[in-house]
N, C-alpha and C positions, 0 to 999 in steps of 0.2 A: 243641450248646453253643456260644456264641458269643463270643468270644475278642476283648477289650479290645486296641486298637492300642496299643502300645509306642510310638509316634514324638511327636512335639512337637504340639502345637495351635495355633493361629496367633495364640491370647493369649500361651501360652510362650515361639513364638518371637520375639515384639512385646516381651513383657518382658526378654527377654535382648539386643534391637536396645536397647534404652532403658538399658539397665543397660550397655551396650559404650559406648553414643554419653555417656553421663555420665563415663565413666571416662576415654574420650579427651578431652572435652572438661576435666575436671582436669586431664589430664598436659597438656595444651596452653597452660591457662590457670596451670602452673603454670612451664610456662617463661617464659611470656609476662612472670611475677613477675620471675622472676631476671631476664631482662635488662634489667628498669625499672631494679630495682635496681641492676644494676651499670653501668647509664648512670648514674644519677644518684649514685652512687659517684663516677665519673669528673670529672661535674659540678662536686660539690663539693670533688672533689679539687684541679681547677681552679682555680676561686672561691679556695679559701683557700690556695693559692701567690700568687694574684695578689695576695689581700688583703695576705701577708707580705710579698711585695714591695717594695709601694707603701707601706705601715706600716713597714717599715724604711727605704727612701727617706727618707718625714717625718721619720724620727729622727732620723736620721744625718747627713742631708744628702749622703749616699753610697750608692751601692749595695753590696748583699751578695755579697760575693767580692771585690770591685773596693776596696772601702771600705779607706783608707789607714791608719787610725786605729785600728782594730778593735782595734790591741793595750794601747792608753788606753783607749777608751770602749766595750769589749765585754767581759764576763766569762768566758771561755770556758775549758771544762776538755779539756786540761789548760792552763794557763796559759805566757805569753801568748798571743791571737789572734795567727794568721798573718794579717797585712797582704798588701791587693791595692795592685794599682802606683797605682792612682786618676786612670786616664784615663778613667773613666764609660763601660767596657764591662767586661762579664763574658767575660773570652774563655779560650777552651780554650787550654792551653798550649802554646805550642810551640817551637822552638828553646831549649829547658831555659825559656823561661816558666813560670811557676806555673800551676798549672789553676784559674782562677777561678771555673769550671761548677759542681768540684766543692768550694772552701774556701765560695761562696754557702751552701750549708747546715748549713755549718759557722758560720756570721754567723749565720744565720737561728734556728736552735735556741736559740745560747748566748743569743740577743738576746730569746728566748721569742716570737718570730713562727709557729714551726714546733713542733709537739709532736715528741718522739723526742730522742735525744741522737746526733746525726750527726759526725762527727769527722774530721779532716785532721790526720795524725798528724804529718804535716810539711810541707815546703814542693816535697817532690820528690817527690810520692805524682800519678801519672798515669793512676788504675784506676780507676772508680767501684767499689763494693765493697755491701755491706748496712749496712757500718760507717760510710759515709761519705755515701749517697745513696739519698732512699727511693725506692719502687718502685710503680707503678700494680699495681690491682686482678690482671692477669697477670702479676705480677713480673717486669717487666721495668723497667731505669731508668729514673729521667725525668730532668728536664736543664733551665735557667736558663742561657742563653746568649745573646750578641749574636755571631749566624752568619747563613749564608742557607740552613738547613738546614727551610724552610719555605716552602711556595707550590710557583710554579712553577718548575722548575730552569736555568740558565742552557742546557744543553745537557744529556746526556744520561749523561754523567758529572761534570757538576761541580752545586755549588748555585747557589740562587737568586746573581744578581749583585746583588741589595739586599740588603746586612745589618743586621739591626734585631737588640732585644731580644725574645725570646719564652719561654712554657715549654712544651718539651716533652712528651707523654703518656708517651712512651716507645711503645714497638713492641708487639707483638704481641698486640693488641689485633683481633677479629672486624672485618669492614669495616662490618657491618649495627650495631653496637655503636657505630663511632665515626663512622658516618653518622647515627644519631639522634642523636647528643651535638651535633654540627655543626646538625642541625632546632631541636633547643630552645633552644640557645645564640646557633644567629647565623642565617646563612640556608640552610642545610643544602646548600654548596657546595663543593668541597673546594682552590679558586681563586680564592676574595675572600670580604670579609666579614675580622673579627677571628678567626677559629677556621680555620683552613686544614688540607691535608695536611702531612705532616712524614716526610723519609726517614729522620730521627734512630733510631740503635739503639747503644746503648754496647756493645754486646757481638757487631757483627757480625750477620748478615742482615736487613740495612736492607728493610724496604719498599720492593716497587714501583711503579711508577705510569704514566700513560700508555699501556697498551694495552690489550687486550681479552682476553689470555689468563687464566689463572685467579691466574697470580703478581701480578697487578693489583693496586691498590685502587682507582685512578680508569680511566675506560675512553681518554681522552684529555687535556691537558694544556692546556685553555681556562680563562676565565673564568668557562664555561657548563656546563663537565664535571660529572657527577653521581658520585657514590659506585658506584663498580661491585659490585652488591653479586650481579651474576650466578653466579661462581662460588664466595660463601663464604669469599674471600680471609681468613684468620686471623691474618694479620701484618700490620696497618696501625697507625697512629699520626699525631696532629695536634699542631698548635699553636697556642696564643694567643699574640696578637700583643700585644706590650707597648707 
């Protein structure tokens, strides 16, 4: 009597290679979704700081944080606006300074530039918070400031020795994530162009930069340097240059 084999046929095992290679092929193609997505999250997260910006600029004839006036021609809850000094820089505070990085979104909401209701409860508040400043796609802060906390760095602990106006992504951000933001946006470089790298972190462990180990996000500190995306770096952050 002769005894049917129990084992697979090599249609069986062809339809279960096609059925495996479709399956990976989804989870593949479904990562592939999310990180479009949360590039072009990042994107427009961008775009529309810079739009409020420059839209509160035309308004005011000042900038947001910096703007002198805010407590006349700004309605802001709770009432009055806190007033910046109105030297036409957004600067972080220091020596008991006001912190201008973080009363900017406190302009920019009440002004209706920025959706959210952000808040500077006073004029000695020195923290960024969830209450006061919003936060990229990783939540982590982002930041409106004229520093050199963008490009390439003067030395090796200080910032860049040009300070301009820029915003922030904020940190910890994938490197492979805010090196495509860098390709679609400008020239996908992380040391010229309008979209640079950025050591900015309001909360402590800043980004690295300049080497080749895995705590990277660029592999050296050129004009020419590409996004080190060898080892996965998952704390990077850029900025647009204003």
């Amino acid at each position: 009597m002769n005894k049917r084999s129990s084992g697979f046929t090599l249609l069986e095992m062809a339809i279960v290679l096609v059925i495996i290679g479709l399956l990976v092929g989804g989870v593949l193609s479904g990562q592939q979704l999310i990180q479009s997505a949360r590039v072009r999250n990042l994107i427009s997260q961008q775009d529309g700081m810079k739009a409020a910006f420059f839209g509160f600029q035309d308004r005011y004839r000042g900038l947001p944080g910096d703007y002198s006036a805010a407590n006349v021609n700004v309605a802001c809850t709770p009432s009055p606006c806190i007033n910046g000094n109105g030297n036409g820089r957004i600067e972080a505070g220091s020596a008991g300074a006001i912190h201008e990085e973080i009363l900017a979104w406190n302009h920019l909401t009440a002004a209706g530039f920025v959706n959210g209701s952000f808040t500077m409860a006073s004029s000695s508040v020195t923290t960024a918070t969830p209450g006061n400043t919003p936060v990229n796609p990783y939540g982590a802060y982002m930041q409106i400031a004229y520093d050199g906390l963008w490009g390439v760095s003067s030395n090796e602990l200080g910032p860049n020795r040009i300070f301009r106006h820029s915003i922030k992504t904020g940190n910890q951000i994938p490197v492979e994530i805010i090196a495509e933001v860098d390709r679609k946006i400008d020239d996908g470089r992380p040391y010229s162009g309008s979209f640079q790298f950025s050591t900015f972190s309001a909360s402590g462990n800043r980004p690295d930069y300049g080497g080749t180990n895995d705590d990277s996000c660029t592999s050296t500190e050129t004009p020419t340097t590409d996004w080190n995306s060898t080892f996965g770096q998952s704390n990077c952050g850029g900025a647009s240059l204003l």
